[in-house]
C-alpha positions in Angstrom: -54.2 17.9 -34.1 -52.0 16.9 -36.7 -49.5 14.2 -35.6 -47.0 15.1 -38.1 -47.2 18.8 -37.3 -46.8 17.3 -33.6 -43.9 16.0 -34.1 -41.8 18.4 -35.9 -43.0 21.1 -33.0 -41.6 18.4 -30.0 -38.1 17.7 -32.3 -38.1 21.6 -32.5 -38.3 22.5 -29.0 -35.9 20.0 -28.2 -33.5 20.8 -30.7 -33.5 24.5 -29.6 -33.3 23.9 -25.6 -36.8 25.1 -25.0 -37.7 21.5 -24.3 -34.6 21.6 -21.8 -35.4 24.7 -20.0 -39.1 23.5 -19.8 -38.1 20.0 -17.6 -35.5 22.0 -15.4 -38.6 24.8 -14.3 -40.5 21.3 -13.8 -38.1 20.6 -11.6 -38.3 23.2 -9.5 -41.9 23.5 -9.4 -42.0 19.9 -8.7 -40.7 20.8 -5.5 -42.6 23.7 -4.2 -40.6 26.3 -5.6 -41.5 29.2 -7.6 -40.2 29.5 -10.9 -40.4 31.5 -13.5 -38.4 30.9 -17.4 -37.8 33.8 -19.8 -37.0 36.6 -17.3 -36.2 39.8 -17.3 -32.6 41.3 -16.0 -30.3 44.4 -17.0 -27.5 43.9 -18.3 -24.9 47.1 -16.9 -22.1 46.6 -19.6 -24.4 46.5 -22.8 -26.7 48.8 -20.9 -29.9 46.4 -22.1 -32.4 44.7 -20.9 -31.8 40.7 -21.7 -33.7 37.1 -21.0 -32.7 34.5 -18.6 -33.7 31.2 -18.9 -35.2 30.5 -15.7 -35.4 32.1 -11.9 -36.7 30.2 -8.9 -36.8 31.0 -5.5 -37.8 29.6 -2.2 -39.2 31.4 1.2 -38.8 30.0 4.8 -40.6 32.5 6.9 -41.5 32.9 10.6 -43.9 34.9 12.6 -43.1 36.6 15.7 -45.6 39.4 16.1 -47.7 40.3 12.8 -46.5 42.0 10.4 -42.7 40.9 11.5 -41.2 37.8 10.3 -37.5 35.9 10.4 -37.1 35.5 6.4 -35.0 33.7 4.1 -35.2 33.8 0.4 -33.1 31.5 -1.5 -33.0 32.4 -5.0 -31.2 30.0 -8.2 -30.7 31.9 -11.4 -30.3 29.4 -14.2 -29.2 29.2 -17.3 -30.3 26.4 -19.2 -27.7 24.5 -22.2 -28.2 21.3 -24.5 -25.7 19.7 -25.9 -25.1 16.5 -27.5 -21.3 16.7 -27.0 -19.3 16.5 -23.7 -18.4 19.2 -21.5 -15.3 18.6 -20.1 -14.4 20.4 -16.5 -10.9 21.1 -15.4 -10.4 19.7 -12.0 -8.3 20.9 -8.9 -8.1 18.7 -6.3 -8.5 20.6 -2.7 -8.8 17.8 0.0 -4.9 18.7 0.8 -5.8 22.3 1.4 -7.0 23.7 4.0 -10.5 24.2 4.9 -10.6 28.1 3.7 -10.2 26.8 0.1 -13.8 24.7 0.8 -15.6 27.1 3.2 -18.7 28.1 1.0 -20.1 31.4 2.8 -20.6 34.8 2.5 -18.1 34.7 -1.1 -21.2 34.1 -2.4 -24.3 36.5 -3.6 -25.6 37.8 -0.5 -27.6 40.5 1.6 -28.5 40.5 5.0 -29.9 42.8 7.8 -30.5 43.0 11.5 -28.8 39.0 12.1 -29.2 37.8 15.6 -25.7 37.2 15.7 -22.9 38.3 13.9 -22.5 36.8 9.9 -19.3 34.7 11.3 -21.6 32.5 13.2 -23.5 31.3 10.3 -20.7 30.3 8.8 -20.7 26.6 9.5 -24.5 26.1 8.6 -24.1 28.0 5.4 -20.9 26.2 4.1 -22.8 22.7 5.2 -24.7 21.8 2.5 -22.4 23.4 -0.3 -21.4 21.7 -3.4 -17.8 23.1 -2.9 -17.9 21.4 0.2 -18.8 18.3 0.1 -17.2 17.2 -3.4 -14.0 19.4 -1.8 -12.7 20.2 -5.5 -13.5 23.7 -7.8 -13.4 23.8 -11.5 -10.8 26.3 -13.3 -11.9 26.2 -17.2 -14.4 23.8 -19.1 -13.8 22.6 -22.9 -16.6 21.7 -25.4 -15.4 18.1 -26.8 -15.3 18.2 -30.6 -16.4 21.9 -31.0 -15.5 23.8 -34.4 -12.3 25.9 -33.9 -14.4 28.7 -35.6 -17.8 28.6 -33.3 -17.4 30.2 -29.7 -17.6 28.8 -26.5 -20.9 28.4 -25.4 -19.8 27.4 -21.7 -18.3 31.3 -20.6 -21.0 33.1 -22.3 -23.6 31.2 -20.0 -21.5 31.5 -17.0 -21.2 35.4 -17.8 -25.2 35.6 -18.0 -25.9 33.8 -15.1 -23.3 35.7 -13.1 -25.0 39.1 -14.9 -28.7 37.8 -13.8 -28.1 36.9 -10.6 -26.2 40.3 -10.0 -29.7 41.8 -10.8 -31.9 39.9 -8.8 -29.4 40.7 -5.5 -30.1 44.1 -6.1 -33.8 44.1 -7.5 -34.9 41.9 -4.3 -32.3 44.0 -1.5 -33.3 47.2 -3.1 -35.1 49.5 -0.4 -34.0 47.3 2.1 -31.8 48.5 5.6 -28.4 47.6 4.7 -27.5 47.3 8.8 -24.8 44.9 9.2 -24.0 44.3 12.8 -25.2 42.7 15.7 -28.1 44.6 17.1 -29.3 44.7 20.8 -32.8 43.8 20.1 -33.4 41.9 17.1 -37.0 41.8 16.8 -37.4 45.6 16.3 -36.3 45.0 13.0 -36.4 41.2 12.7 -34.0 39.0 11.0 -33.2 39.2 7.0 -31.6 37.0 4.9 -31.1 36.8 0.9 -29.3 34.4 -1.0 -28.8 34.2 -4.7 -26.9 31.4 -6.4 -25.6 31.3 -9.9 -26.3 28.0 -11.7 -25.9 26.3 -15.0 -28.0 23.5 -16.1 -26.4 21.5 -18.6 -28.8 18.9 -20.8 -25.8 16.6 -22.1 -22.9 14.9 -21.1 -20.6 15.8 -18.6 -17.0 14.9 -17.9 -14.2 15.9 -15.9 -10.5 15.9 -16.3 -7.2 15.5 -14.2 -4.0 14.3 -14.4 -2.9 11.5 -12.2 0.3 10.8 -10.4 1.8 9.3 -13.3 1.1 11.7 -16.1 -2.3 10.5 -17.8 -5.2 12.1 -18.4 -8.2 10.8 -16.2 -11.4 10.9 -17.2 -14.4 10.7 -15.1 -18.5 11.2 -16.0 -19.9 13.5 -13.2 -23.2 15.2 -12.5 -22.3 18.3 -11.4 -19.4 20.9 -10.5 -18.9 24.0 -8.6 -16.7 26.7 -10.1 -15.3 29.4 -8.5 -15.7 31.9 -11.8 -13.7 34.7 -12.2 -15.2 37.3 -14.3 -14.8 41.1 -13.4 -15.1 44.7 -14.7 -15.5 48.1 -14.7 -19.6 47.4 -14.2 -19.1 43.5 -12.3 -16.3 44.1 -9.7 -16.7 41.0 -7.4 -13.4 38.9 -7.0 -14.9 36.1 -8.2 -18.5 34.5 -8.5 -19.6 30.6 -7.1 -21.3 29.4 -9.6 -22.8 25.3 -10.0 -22.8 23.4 -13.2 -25.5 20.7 -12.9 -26.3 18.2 -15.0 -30.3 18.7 -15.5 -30.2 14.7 -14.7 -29.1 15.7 -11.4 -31.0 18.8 -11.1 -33.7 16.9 -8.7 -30.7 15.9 -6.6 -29.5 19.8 -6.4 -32.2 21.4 -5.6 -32.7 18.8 -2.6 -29.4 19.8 -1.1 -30.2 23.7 -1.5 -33.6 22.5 0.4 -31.2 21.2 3.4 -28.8 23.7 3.4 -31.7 26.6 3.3 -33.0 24.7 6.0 -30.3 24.5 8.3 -29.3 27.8 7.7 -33.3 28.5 8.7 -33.0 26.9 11.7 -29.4 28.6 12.9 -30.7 31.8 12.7 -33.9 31.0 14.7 -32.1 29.4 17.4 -29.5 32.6 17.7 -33.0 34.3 18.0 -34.7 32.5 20.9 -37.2 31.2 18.4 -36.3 27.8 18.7 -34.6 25.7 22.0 
């Protein structure tokens, strides 16, 4: 092959993302997750179908009596930035508040059916393991250091879409399913469901946040990643709010590990309220 022609297909793919997107599904995969890039999901306020950069997904599964299983899917829906100039986050400080500003649990894209317990008693497994939780600030806005007045944002588009996608995997994979919500009397008749479906934005570039201190200034700080409670609502998308991750792709190895633990534990809870597991 041509090395010349080589290299100005490499520069291309990088310049454009695609070489981005390609090391954050590498990432996954790494890992034992499926992934997939370039997916399909349906857009309800353009009424189209459009492409997401990438959708992964992880099972933990237990028998009890074939064909029934305790499941838990865990699903990321990403979408995948470069940038060569900073994002800056906004930062609000929560470690004065209470611990309902940091609880990370069922605010977030869920679906569920036939629990062994009711949802409340998950609550301190799911929340574990959160990124809202253990940094114990949120994100309000995010600027794009040294961007042209004229060009838009690139930061609330990708939110929007990722927010969008993961709105149509929640009700592609739920879809058909029992919707039952309360604590049943035998909970292997129907065994134990569990779907999960987190919003995240991979950023390949530099990342800052911002705050003012006690005296006034502006403080700067590099970060690898920052959880955002996103508020973005309509007529089609009527949630309150959406929890959505930026991660640095850097620190995407790093991510994904703590969605392993906190899928994990959350595993485990629900086996144990089951009898499964002493």
């Amino acid at each position: 092959m041509d090395t010349i022609l080589r290299d100005k297909i490499i520069k291309d793919l990088e310049k454009t993302g695609f070489g981005s997107e390609m090391r954050a599904i590498r990432e996954f995969l790494k890992r034992n997750w499926n992934c997939t890039g370039n997916f399909s999901y349906f857009d309800k306020d353009a009424q189209i179908s459009r492409e997401g950069d990438l959708h992964a997904s992880r099972r933990r599964l237990r028998n009890i009596d074939m064909p029934k299983a305790v499941i838990f899917w865990f699903h990321i829906v990403g979408e995948v930035k470069k940038s060569e100039s900073p994002w800056v986050v906004f930062k609000e400080d929560l470690s004065s508040k209470s611990d309902l500003w940091t609880t990370d649990t069922w605010q977030n894209l869920t679906y569920y059916h036939h629990l062994p317990c009711y949802a409340s008693d998950l609550n301190e497994y799911i929340t574990q393991d959160s990124l809202l939780t253990r940094l114990r600030w949120a994100r309000y806005g995010v600027h794009e250091s040294f961007k042209n007045p004229d060009k838009l944002s690139r930061w609330y588009s990708s939110f929007v879409s990722t927010c969008k996608a993961s709105e149509h995997v929640l009700a592609s994979e739920s879809s058909g399913k029992d919707s039952e919500r309360e604590k049943t009397s035998d909970v292997f008749k129907d065994p134990p469901y569990l779907l999960f479906v987190m919003p995240v934005v991979i950023l390949d570039g530099p990342l800052f946040s911002a705050e003012i201190t006690d005296a006034g200034d502006i403080h700067i700080k590099e970060i690898e990643a920052a959880p955002f409670k996103f508020h973005f609502r309509n007529m089609n998308y009527d949630r309150r709010y959406y929890r959505l991750d930026l991660v640095k792709l850097s620190a995407l190895g790093k991510y994904i590990d703590s969605c392993n633990s906190r899928q994990d534990k959350i595993f485990q809870a629900i086996l144990e309220k089951s009898g499964l597991e002493p």
